[in-house]
DOBA-988443 format. One record per residue: residue in three letters; x, y, z of N, C-alpha, C in turn. Coordinates in steps of 0.1 Angstrom, whole numbers. Example, Ala and Ser with C-alpha at 12.3 -4.5 7.8 and 13.67 -1.06 7.14 Angstrom:
BEGIN
(ALA,(132,-57,78),(123,-45,78),(132,-33,78))
(SER,(128,-22,71),(137,-11,71),(129,0,79))
//
This chain:
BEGIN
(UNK,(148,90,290),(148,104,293),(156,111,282))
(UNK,(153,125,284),(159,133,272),(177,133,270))
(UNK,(183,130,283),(194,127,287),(198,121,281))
(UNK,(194,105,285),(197,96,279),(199,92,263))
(UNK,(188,99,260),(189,95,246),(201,107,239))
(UNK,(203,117,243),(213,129,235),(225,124,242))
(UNK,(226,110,252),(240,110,253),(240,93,240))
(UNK,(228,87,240),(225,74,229),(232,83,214))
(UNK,(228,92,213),(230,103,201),(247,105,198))
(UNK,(249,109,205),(266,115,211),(272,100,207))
(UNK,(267,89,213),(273,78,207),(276,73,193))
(UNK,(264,80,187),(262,77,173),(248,63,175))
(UNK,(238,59,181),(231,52,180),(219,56,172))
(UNK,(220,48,158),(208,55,149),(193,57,154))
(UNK,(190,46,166),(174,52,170),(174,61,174))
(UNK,(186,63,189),(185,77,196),(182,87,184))
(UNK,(190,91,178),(188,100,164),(185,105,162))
(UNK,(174,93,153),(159,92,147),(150,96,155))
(UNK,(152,93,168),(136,97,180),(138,113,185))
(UNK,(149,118,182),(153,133,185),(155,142,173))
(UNK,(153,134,162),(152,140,150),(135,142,145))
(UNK,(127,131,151),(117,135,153),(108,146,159))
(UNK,(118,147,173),(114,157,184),(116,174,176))
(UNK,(126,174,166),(126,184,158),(113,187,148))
(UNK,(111,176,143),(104,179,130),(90,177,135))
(UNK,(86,175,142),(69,175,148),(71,184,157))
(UNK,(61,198,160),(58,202,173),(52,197,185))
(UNK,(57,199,195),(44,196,211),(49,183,209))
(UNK,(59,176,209),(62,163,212),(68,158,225))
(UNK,(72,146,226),(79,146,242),(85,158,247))
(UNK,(92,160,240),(102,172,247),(99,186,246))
(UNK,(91,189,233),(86,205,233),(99,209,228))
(UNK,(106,206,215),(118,210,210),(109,222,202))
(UNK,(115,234,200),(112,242,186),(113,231,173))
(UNK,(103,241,166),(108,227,152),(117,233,145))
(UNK,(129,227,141),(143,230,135),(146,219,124))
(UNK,(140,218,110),(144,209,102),(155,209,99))
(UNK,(167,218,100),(182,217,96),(185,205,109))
(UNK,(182,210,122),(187,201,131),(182,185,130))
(UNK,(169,186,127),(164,174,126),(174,163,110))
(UNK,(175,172,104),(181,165,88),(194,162,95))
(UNK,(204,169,102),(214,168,107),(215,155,116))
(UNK,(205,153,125),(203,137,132),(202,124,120))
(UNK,(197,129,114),(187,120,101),(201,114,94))
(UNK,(207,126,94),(219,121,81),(229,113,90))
(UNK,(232,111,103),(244,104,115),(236,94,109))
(UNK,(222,87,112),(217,78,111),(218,72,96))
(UNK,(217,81,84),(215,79,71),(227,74,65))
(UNK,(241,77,74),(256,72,73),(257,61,76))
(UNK,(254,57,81),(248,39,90),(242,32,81))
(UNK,(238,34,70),(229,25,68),(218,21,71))
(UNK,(213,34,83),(200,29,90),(185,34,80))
(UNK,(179,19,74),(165,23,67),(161,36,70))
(UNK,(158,38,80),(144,46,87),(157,62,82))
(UNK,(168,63,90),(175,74,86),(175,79,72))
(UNK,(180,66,61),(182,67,46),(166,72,40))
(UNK,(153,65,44),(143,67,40),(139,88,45))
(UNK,(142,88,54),(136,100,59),(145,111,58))
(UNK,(157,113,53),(166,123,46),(162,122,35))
(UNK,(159,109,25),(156,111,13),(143,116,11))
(UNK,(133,123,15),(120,127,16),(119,143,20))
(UNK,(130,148,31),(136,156,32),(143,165,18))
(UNK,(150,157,15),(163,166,3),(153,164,-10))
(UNK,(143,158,-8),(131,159,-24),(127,170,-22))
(UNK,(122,174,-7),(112,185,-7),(124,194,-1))
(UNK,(133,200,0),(144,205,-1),(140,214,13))
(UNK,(138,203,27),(131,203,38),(146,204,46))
(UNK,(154,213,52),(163,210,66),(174,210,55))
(UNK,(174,212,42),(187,209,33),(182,214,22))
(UNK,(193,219,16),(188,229,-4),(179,208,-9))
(UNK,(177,214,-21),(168,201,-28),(180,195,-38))
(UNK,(180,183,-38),(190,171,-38),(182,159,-50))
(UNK,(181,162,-56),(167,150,-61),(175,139,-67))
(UNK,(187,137,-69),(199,128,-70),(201,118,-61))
(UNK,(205,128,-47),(206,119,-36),(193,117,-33))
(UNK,(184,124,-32),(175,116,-23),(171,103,-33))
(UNK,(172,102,-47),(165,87,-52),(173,77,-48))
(UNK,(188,81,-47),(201,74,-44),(191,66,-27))
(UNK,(190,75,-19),(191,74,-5),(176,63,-7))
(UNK,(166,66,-12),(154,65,-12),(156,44,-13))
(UNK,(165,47,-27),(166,32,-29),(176,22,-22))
(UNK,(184,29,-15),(188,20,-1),(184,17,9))
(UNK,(174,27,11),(161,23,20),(156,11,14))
(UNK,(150,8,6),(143,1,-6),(149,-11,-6))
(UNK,(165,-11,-6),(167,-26,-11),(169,-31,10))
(UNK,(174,-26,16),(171,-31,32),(159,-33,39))
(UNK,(145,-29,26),(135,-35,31),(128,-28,42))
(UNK,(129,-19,35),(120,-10,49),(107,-6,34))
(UNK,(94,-11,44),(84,-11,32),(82,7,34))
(UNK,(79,11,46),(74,26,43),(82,34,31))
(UNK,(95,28,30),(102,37,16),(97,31,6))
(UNK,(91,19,4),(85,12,-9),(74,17,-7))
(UNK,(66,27,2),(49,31,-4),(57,45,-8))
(UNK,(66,54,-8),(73,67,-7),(73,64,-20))
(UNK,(86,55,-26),(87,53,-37),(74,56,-47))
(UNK,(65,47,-40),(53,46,-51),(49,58,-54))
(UNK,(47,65,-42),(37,74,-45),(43,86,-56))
(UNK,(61,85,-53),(68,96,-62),(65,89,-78))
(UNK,(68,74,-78),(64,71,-92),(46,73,-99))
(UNK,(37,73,-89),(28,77,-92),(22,93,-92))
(UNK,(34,100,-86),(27,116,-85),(39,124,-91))
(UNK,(49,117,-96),(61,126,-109),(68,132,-99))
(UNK,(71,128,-88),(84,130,-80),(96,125,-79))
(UNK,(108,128,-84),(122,125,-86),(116,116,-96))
(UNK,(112,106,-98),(110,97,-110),(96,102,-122))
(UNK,(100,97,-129),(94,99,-146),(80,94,-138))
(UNK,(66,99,-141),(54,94,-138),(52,80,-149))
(UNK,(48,69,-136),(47,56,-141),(37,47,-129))
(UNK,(23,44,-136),(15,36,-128),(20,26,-128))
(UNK,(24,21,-134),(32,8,-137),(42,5,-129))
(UNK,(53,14,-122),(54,13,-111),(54,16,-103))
(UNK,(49,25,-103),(40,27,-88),(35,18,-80))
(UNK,(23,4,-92),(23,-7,-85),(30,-18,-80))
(UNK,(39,-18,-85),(52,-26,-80),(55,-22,-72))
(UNK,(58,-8,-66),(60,-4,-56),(50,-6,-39))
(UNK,(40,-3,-44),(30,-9,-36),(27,-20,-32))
(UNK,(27,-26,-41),(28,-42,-42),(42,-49,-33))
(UNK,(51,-42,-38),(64,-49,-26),(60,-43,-14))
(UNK,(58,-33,-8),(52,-24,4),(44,-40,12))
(UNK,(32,-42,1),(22,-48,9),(26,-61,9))
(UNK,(37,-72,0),(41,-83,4),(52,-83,16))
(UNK,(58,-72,19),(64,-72,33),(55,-72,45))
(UNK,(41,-70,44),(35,-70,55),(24,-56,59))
(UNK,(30,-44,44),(23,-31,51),(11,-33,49))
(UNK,(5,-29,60),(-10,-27,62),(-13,-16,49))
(UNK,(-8,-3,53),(-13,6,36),(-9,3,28))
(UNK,(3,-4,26),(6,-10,10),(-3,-20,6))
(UNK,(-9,-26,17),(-23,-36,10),(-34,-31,4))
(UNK,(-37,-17,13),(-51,-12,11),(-47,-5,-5))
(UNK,(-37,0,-6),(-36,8,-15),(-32,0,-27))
(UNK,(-25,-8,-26),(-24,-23,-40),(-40,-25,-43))
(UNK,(-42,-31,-31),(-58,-36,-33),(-65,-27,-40))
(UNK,(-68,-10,-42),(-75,-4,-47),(-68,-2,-59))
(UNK,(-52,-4,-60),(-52,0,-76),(-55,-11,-88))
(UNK,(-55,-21,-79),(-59,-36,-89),(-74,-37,-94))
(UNK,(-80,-30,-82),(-96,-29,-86),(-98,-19,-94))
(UNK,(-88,-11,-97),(-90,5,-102),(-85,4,-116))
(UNK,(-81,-13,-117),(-70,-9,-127),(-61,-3,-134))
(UNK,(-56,2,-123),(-45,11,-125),(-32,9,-126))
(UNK,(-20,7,-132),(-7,-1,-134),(-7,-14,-139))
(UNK,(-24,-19,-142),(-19,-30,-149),(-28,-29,-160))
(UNK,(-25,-39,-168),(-33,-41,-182),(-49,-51,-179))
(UNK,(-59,-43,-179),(-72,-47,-178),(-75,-51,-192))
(UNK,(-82,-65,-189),(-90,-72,-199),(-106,-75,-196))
(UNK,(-113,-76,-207),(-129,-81,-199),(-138,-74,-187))
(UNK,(-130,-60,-187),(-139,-50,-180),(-152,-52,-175))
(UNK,(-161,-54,-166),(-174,-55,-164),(-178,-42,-157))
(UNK,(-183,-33,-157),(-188,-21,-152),(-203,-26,-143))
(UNK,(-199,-25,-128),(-209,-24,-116),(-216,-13,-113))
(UNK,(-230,-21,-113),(-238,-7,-107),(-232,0,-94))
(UNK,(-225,-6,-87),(-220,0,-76),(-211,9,-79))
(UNK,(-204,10,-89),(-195,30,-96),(-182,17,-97))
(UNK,(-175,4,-97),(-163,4,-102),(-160,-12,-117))
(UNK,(-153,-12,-118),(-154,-26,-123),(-149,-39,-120))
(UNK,(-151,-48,-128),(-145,-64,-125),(-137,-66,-134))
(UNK,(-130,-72,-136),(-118,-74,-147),(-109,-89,-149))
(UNK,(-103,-94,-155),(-89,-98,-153),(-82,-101,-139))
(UNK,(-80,-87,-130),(-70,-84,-123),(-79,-83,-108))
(UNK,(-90,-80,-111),(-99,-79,-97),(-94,-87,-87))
(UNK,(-90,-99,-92),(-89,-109,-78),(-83,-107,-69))
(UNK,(-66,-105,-75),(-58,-96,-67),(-60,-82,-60))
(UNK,(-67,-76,-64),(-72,-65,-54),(-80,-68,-47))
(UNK,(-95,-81,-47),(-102,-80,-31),(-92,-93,-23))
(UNK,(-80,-96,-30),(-70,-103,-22),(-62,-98,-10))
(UNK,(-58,-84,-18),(-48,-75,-11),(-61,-67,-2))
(UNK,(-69,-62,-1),(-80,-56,9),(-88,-66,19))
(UNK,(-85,-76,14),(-94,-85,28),(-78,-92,35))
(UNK,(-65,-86,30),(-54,-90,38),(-56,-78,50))
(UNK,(-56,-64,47),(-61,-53,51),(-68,-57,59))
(UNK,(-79,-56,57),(-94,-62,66),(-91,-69,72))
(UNK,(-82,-82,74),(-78,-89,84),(-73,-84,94))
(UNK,(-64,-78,88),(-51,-70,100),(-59,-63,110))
(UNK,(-72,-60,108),(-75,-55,119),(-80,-37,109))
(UNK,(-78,-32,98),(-78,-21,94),(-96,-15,95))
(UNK,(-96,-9,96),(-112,-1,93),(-112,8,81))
(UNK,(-118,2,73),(-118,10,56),(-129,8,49))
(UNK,(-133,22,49),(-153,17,45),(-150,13,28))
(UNK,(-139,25,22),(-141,22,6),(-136,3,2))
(UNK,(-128,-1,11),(-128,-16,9),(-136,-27,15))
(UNK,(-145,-20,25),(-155,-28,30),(-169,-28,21))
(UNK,(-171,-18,16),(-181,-14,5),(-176,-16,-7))
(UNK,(-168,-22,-17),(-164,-32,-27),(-163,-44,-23))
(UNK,(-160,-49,-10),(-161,-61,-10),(-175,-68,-8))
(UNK,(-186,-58,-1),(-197,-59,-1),(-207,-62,-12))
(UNK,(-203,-51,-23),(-208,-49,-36),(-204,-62,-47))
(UNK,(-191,-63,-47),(-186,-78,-52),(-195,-88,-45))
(UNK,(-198,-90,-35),(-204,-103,-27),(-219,-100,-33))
(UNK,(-228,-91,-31),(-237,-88,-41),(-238,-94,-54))
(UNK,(-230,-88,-61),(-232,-93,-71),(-228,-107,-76))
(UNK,(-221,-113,-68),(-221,-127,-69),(-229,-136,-63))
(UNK,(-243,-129,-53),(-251,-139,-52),(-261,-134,-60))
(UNK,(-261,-125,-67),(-272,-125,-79),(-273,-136,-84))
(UNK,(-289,-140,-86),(-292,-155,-93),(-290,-151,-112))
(UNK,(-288,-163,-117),(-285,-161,-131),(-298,-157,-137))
(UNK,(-311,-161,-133),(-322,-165,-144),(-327,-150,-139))
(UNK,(-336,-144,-153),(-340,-133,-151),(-332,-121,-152))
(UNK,(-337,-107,-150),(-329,-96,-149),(-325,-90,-162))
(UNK,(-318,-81,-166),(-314,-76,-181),(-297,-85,-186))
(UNK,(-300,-85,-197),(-285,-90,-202),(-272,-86,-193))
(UNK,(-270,-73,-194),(-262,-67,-183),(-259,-73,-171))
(UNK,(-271,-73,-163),(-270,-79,-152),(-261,-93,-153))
(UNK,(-268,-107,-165),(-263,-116,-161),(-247,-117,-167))
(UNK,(-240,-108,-176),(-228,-106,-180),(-223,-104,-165))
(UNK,(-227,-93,-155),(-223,-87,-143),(-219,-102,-128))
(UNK,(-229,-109,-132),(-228,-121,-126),(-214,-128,-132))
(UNK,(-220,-133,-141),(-208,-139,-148),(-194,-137,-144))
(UNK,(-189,-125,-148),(-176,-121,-145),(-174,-117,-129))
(UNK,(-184,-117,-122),(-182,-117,-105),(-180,-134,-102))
(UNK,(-186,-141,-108),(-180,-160,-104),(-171,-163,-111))
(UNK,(-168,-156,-124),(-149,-162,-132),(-140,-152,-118))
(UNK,(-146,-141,-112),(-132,-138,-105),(-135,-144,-95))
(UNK,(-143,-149,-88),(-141,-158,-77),(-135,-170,-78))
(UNK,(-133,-179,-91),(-129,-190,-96),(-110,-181,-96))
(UNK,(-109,-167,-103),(-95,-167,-100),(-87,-164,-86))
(UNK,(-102,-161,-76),(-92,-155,-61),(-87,-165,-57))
(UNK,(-100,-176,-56),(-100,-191,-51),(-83,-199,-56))
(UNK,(-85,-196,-66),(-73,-206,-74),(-61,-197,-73))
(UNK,(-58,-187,-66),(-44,-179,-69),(-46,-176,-57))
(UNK,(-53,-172,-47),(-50,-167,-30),(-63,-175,-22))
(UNK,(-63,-186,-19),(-70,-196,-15),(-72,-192,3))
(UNK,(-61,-191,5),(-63,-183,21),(-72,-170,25))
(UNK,(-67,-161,15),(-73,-150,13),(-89,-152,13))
(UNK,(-89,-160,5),(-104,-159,-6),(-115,-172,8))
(UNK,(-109,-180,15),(-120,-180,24),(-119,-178,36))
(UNK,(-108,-166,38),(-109,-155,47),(-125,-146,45))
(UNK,(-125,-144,37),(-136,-135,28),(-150,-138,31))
(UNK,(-146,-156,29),(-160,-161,26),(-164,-160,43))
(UNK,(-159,-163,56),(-155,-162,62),(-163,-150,72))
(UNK,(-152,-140,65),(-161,-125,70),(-175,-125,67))
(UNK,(-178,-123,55),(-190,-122,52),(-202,-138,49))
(UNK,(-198,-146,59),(-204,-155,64),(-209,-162,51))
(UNK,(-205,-169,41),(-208,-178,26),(-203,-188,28))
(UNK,(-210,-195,22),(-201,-210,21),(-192,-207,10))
(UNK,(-178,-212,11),(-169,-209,0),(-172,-215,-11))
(UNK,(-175,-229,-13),(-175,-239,-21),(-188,-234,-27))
(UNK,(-197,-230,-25),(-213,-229,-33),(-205,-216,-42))
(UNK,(-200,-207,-37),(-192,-204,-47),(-185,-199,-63))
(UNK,(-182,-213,-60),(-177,-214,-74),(-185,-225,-85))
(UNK,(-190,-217,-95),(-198,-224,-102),(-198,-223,-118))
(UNK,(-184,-221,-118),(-179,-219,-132),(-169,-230,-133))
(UNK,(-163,-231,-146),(-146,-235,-147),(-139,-230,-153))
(UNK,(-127,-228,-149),(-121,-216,-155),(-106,-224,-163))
(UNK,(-101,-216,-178),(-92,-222,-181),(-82,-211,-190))
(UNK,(-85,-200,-180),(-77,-187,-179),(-59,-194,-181))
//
């Protein structure tokens, strides 16, 4: 009850807080609070004195956008990355996206992916989808051996790791047509037969069975999850050797 938790609050207990700091900052919620971002930052920060992730993460996103408090872009990276090191992934996709969109940090795809990337080895569902599409996008990392798909993206180097991180996604239960339609398009073009067709094409093969030879060999679980989903035998496969 509303009681209850503003006497959880009065205690100083960081979820009470947090769930009444919410009730501020969203309208039409349990309680039907006016929305009052000073009050809401003011719960945020009891909790953000604690130590508590979710408090530290969500005053620092606050004092960026200079939301319930003047703009702080000091503290909030300060706050941002205490979140960060206690492992609360939602501040590791936050992070990213500031290093990727020139918020409190210098713009850097480079880490941005790292950011993401730790997001999605803790477990986040969007830190997967979203690693998974920058690896395919090549974006933060250094792309070698580029192959351009008729389907609008390419193959590379690094592809493996991104239909690794999207079919972890896909597992979890996610619904995502843009990683269901690359993974599709990849499986296409890896059952394209070699004989026949334009040069292009059989280059396009080619480098769709060296990155199968890398998913296979670097995320084995992953990779006949995949085969799996889209009903292949794993083993037929692989029909290269690789000595990447």
């Amino acid at each position: 009850s509303e009681a209850y938790l503003w006497r959880g609050a009065d205690l100083g207990d960081p979820e009470a807080l947090m769930y009444l700091a919410g009730e501020y900052l969203w309208e039409h919620r349990r309680f039907g609070f006016p929305r009052d971002d000073r009050r809401a930052f003011e719960l945020l920060d009891r909790a953000a004195i604690q130590r508590h992730a979710g408090g530290l993460h969500e005053t620092a996103k606050l004092l960026a956008a200079g939301q319930g408090h003047s703009v702080d872009l000091a503290e909030a990276r300060t706050r941002l990355e205490a979140a960060v090191e206690l492992g609360d992934s939602e501040a590791d996709l936050t992070q990213g996206t500031w290093y990727r969109q020139a918020v409190v940090y210098e713009q850097s795809s480079k880490q941005a992916l790292v950011c993401f990337k730790r997001a999605a080895d803790r477990g986040n569902v969007k830190g997967k989808l979203v690693v998974g599409r920058l690896y395919i996008d090549g974006e933060g990392v250094e792309v070698k051996d580029a192959v351009q798909l008729d389907a609008g993206f390419a193959l590379h180097d690094e592809s493996h790791r991104g239909f690794h991180y999207l079919m972890s996604a896909l597992s979890a239960g996610v619904s995502d047509d843009e990683a269901r339609y690359k993974a599709e398009a990849y499986l296409a073009t890896l059952q394209s037969t070699l004989p026949g067709g334009t040069a292009q094409r059989r280059v396009q093969v080619s480098r769709a069975r060296l990155v199968c030879v890398y998913w296979k060999r670097d995320y084995p679980e992953s990779f006949q999850q995949f085969a799996r989903v889209f009903g292949v035998d794993p083993e037929k496969m692989i029909v290269v050797s690789d000595k990447k």
